[in-house]
C-alpha positions in Angstrom: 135.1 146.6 118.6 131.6 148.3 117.2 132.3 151.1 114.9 129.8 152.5 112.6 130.4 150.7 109.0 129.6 153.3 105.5 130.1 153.1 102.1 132.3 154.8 99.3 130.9 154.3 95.6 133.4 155.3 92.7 129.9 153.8 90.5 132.2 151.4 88.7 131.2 151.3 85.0 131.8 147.6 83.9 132.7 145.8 80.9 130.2 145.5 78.5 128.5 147.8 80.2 127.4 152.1 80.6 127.9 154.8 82.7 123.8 155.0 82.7 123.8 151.8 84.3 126.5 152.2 86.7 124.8 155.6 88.1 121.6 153.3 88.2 123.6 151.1 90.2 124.7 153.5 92.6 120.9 154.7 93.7 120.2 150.6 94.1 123.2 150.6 96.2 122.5 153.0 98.1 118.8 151.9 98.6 119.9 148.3 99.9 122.8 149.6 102.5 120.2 152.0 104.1 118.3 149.2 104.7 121.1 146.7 105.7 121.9 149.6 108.8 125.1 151.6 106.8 125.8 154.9 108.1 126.6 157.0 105.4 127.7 157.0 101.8 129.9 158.8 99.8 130.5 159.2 96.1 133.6 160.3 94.6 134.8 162.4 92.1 137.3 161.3 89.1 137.3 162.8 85.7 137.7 161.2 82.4 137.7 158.1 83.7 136.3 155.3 81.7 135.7 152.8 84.5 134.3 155.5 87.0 131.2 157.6 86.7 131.5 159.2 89.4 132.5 162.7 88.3 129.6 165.4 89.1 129.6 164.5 92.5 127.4 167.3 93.9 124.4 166.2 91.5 124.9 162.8 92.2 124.6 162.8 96.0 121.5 165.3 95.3 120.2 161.8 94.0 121.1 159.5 96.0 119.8 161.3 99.0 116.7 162.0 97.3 116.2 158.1 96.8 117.3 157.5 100.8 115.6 158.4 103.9 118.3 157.8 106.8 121.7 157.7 105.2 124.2 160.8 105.6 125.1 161.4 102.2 128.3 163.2 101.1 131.5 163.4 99.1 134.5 161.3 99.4 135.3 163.5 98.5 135.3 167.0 96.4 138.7 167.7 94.9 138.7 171.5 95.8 141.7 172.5 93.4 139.3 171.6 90.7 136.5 173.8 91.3 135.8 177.6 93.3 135.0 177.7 96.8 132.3 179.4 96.2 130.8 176.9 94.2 130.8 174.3 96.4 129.4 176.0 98.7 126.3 177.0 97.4 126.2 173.3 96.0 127.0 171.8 99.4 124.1 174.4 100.8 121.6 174.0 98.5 122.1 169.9 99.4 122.0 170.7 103.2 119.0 172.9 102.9 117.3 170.2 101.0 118.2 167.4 103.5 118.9 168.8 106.6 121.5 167.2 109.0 122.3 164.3 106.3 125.3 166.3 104.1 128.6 165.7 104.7 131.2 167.6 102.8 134.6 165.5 102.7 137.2 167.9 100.8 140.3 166.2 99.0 143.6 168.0 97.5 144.1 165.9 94.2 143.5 166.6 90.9 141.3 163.4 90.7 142.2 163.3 87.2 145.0 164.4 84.7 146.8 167.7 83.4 144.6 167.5 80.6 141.7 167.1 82.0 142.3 169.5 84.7 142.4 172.2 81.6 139.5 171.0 80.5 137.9 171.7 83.6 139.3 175.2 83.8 140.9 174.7 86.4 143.6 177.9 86.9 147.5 176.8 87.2 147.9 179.0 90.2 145.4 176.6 92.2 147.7 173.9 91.5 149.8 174.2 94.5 149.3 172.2 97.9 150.3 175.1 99.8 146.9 176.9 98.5 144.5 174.1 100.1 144.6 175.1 103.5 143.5 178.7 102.0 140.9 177.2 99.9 139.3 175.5 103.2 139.3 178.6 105.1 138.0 180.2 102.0 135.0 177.8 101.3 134.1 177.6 104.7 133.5 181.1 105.1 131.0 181.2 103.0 128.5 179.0 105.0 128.9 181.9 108.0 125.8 183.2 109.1 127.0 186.8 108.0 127.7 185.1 104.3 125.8 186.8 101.3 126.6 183.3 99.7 123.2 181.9 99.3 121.9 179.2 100.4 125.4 178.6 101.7 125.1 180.9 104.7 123.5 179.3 107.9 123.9 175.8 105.7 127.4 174.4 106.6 126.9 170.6 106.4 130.0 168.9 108.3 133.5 169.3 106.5 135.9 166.6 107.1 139.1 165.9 105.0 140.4 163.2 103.0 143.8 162.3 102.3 146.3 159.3 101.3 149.3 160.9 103.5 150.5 163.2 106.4 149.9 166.4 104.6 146.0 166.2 104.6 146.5 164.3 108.4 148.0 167.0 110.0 145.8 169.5 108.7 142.9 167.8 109.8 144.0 167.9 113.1 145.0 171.3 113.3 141.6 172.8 112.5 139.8 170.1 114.8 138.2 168.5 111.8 137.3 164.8 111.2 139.6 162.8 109.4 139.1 160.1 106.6 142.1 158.3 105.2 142.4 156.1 102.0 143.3 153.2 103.2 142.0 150.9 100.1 144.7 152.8 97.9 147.6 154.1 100.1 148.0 151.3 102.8 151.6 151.7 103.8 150.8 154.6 105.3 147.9 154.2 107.5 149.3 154.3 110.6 151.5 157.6 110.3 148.9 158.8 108.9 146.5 158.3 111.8 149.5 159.2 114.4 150.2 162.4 112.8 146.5 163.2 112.5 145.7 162.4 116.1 149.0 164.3 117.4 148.1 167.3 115.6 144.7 167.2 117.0 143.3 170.4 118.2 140.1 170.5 119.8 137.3 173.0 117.8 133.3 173.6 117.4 133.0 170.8 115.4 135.2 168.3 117.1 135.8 167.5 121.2 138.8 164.9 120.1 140.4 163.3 117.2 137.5 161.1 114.6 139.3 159.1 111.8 137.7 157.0 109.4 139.6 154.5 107.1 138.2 153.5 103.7 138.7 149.6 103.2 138.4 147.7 100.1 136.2 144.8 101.3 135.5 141.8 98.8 133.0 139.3 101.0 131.7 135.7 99.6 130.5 132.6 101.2 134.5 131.2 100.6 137.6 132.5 100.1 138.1 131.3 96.7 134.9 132.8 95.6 135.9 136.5 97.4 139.5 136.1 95.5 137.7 135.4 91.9 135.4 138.2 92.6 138.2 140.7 93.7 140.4 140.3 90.5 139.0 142.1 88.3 139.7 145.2 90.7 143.4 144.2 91.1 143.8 143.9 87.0 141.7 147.3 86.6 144.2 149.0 89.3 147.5 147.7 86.9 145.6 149.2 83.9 145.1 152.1 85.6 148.5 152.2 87.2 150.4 151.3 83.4 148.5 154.7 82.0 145.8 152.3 80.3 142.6 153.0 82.5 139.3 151.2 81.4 135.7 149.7 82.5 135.9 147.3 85.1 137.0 143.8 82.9 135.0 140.8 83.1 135.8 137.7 84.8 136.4 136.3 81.6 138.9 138.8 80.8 140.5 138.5 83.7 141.0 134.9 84.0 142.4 135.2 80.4 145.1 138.4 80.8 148.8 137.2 80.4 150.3 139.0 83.7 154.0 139.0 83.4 155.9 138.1 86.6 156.2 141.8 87.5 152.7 142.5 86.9 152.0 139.3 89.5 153.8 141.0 92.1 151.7 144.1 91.8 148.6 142.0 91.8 149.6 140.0 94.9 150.6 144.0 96.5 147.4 145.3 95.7 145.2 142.7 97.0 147.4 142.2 100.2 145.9 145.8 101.0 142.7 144.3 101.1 139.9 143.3 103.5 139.1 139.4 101.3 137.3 136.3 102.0 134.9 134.3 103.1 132.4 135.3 106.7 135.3 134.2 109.0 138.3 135.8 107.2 136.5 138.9 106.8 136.1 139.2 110.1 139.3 138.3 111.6 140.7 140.3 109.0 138.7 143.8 109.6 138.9 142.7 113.4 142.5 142.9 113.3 142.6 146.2 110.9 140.3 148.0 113.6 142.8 147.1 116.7 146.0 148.1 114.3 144.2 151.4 113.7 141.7 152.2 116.2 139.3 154.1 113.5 136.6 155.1 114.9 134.4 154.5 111.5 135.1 152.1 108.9 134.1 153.4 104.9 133.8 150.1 102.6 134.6 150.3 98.8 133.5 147.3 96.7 134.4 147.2 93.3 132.8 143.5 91.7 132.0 142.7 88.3 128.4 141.5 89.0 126.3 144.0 90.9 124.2 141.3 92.6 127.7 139.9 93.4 128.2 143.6 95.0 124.9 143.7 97.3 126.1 140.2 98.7 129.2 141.4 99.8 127.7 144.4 101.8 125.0 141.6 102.9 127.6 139.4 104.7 129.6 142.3 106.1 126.6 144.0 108.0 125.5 140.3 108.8 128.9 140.0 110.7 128.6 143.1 112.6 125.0 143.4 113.2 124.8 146.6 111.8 121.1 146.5 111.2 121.0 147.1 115.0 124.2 149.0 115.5 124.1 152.5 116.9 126.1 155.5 114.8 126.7 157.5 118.6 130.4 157.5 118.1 129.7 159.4 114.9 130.9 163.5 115.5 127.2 164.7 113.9 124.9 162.4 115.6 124.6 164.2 119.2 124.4 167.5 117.2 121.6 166.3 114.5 119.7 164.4 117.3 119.8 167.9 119.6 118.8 170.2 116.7 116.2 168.0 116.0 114.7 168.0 119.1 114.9 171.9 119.5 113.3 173.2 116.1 111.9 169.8 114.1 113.6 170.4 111.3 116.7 172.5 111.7 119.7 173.4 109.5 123.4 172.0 109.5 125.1 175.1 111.0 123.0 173.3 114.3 124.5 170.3 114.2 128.1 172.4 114.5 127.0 174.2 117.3 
């Protein structure tokens, strides 16, 4: 099965390690997937994290796609309770306006973050609610209308897709005919309902002619299995941390090899990896091989959290070596036949082209 293979970045910050670095990271990243054939790349947005630096997403894919040619580059995705419509949208115009046709705007419902934090970030109680996100969308999306006096949002919309870890964001996705990205890397068990519901509720709109899921993968690839298990613990001991209320930088392998796990603490290790694309060439590939059929995702996003960054770009360097992807073609992606068409009609045209 050929899918087109992208790229999530959280821009781990590591042990022993900055935030300075890990956003210098990220633009290397980014750099050596372009070239290895990736089709897009997102980066996330998570607050007060110390392990992530992710966390002004809009500035940070202004970056990346500065220091990029070909990728899309998008958000994986904004957590709209955090932050007013409005905003985003001049953010997510301003970015399409800049690079035309290579924005995508993936919208999330969770905090990313904690109560908290979510003060900090003024965020108001009353947004708090699930049952405002649907409103939100409509809200934010109304603002890249050609009638909008939102500028540069207006005539700017870059493709919205949503992102979600259950049926709630699923089903909505499908019912305003809008692509569909699932966590699969965190939220596993329920991939396939997920998916199901999604494609069910599926109701075709301008942007979409049928159903388009993606599913985000943790992938760990080395030239053995034992290597790609070595490399992916830090991760595993990282998500416990996280999980126990005790978040940090990525640890070391050092760290890692040296952290008393309880037998409970095991269990959760062995669950979280289970989850996990994880080995050498040939178990990488039977493994994602067999994920693909199970789910039938049309597109494949790849999250790769390592200790070593060079350890990193080898990963991504044996996964597009199995698929081929520097010759793979993105034509099952939803924008490609749009961008492609605008293109060809006006040189250079905006994103509210590639939704006609």
């Amino acid at each position: 099965m050929s899918v087109p293979f992208s790229v999530l970045d959280l821009s781990p910050v590591v042990s022993g390690s900055t935030s300075a670095q890990a956003l210098r990271n990220t633009l290397d990243l980014a750099r050596h997937t372009e070239g290895l054939g990736f089709h897009r790349y997102w980066l996330a947005e998570h607050h007060a994290m110390p392990g992530i630096a992710s966390s002004a997403t809009a500035v940070l894919i202004g970056q990346v796609a500065a220091a990029t040619s070909r990728l899309r580059v998008g958000s994986g995705g904004i957590m709209l309770p955090n932050h007013a419509p409005m905003v985003v949208a001049e953010q997510f115009g301003t970015l399409e306006a800049l690079h035309p046709g290579r924005i995508d705007l993936g919208l999330g419902r969770a905090p990313g973050t904690d109560q908290a934090t979510a003060r900090a970030l003024r965020r108001s109680p009353d947004a708090l609610s699930v049952d405002d996100f649907p409103e939100q969308v409509h809200e934010l999306r109304a603002y890249f209308g050609a009638t909008s006096t939102v500028t540069p949002a207006a005539g700017n919309e870059p493709p919205v897709w949503l992102l979600g870890s259950s049926g709630y964001s699923a089903r909505l996705a499908g019912l305003l005919g809008l692509p569909f990205a699932f966590a699969h890397h965190f939220s596993s068990e329920n991939t396939l309902p997920a998916l199901a519901l999604y494609r069910e509720s599926f109701r075709p709109s301008a942007e979409l002619e049928r159903p388009y899921a993606m599913i985000a993968v943790s992938v760990t690839a080395a030239e053995t299995d034992e290597r790609a298990r070595e490399l992916a613990a830090p991760q595993a001991l990282s998500f416990l941390r996280l999980r126990q209320g005790r978040p940090g930088p990525l640890p070391s392998p050092e760290e890692t090899a040296a952290y008393p796990y309880t037998p409970m603490e095991r269990e959760i290790i062995e669950s979280r990896l289970a989850g996990q694309v994880m080995g050498g060439p040939e178990t990488v590939r039977r493994q994602m091989d067999a994920l693909l059929q199970r789910t039938e995702a049309d597109e494949v996003m790849v999250v790769t959290s390592v200790y070593d960054h060079g350890d990193r770009l080898r990963s991504y360097d044996l996964l597009a070596g199995l698929y081929d992807l520097g010759s793979a073609s993105t034509e099952a992606a939803p924008e490609t036949a749009a961008v492609e068409t605008a293109a060809e009609a006006a040189g250079v045209e905006t994103a509210a082209a590639t939704r006609a």
